[in-house]
C-alpha positions in Angstrom: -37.9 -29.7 -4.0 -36.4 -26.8 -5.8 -33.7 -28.3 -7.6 -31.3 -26.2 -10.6 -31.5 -27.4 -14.2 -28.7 -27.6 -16.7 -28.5 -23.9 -17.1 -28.3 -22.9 -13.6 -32.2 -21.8 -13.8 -34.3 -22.6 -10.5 -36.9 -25.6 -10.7 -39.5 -26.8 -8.7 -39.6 -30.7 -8.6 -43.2 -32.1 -7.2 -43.2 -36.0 -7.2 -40.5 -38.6 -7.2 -38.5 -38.9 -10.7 -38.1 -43.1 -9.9 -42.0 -43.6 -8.9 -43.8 -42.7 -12.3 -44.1 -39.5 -13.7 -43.1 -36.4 -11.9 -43.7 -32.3 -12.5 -41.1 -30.0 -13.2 -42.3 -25.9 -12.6 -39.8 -23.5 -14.3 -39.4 -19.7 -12.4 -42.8 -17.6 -13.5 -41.9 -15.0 -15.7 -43.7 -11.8 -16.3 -44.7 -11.3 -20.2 -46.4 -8.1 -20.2 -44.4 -6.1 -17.6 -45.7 -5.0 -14.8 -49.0 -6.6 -15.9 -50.6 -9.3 -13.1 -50.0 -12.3 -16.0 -47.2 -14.5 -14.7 -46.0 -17.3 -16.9 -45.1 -20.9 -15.4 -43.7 -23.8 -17.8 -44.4 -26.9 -16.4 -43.1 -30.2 -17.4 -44.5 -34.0 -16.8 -41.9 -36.3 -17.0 -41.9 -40.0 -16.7 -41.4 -43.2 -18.4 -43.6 -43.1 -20.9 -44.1 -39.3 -20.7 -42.6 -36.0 -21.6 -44.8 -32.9 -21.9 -44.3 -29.5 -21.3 -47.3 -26.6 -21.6 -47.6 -22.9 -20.3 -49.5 -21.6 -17.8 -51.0 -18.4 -17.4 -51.7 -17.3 -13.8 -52.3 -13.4 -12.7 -50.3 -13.0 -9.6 -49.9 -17.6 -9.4 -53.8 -17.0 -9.1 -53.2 -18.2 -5.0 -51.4 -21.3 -5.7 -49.2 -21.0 -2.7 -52.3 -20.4 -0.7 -53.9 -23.3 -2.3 -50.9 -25.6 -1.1 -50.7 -23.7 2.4 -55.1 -24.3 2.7 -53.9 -27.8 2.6 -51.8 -27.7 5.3 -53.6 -26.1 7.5 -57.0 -28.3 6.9 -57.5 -31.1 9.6 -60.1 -34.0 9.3 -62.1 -34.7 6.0 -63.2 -32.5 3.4 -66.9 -32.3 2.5 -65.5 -31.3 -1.2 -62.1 -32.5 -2.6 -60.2 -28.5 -2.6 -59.2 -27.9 -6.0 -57.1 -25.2 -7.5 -57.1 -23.8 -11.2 -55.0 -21.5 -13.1 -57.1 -18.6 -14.4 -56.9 -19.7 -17.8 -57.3 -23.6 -17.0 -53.9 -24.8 -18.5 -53.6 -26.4 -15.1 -56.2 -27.6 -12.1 -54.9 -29.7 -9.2 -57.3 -31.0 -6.6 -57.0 -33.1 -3.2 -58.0 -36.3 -1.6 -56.9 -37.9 1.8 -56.4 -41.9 1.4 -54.9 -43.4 4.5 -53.4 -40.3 6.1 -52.1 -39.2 2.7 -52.9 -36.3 0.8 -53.4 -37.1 -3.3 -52.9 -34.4 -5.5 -54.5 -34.7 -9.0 -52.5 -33.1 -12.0 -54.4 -31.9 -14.7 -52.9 -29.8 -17.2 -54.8 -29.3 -20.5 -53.5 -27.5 -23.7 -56.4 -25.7 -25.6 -55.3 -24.4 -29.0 -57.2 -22.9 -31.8 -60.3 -24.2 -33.8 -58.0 -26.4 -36.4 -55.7 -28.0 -34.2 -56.6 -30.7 -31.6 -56.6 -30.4 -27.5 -55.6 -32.9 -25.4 -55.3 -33.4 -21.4 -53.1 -35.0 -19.3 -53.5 -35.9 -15.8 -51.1 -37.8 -13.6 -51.8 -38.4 -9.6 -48.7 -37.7 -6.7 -48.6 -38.6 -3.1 -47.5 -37.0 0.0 -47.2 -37.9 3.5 -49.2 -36.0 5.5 -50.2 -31.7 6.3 -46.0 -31.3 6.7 -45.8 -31.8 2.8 -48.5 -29.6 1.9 -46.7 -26.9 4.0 -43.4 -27.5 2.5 -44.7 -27.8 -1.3 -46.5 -24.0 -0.4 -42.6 -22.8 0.8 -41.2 -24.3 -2.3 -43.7 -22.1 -4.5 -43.3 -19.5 -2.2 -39.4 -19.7 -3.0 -40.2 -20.1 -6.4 -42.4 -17.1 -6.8 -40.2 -15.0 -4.9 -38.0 -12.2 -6.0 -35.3 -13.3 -3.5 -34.9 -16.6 -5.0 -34.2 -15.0 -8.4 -38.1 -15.3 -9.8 -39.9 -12.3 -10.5 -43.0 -11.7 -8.2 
């Protein structure tokens, strides 16, 4: 999943590049310092897509946990779990469909009175809890000073 782009610079890939469009995370930066607001570019790609917008988390906002509640979670849910970036650039929620776990993409870009908005939402699939665990490492990695991201 965490693949290196043309610059050497750490990516996270969710979704399969050949199976419609897929997501591309850059490394969260830090704009403000030592502030809690951590930057994360994310890129759709696909076909007939290419999009990129900026999210705004403080601290990924529990992303990783988000991924690792999935992984952990057996049975149904009562409510589909969703995640959303403290500024709503970017909300993800979960289904099961025959013993797969759907993750909803939606990633909006709001911008200022005279300019338009628009949203974007694509769907990806993975197998099973074991996906969920390893998409929460990838982030992990991502987020992680260790891997060369500032946390």
């Amino acid at each position: 999943m965490i693949i290196h782009d043309a610059r050497g610079g750490q990516l996270l890939r969710v979704g399969d590049p050949g199976q419609g469009a897929h997501l591309l995370f850059s490394r969260p930066e830090r704009p403000y310092g030592d502030d809690p607001a951590l930057d994360i570019t994310v890129r759709v790609k696909g076909a007939w897509v290419d999009l990129s917008e900026m999210v705004r988390t403080l601290n990924g906002d529990g992303l990783v946990e988000f991924f690792s509640s999935l992984a952990d979670a057996s049975g149904r849910w009562g409510e589909p779990p969703t995640w959303q970036s403290s500024e709503e650039q970017l909300k993800i929620s979960a289904q099961r469909s025959d013993g797969r776990i759907i993750l909803t993409w939606g990633i909006w870009r709001r911008v200022t009175e005279s300019e338009s908005t628009w949203y974007f939402e694509t769907v990806t699939s993975h197998t099973d809890e074991r996906a969920m665990r390893e998409l929460s490492e990838a982030f992990q990695a991502l987020f992680d000073e260790k891997s060369g991201a500032v946390a």
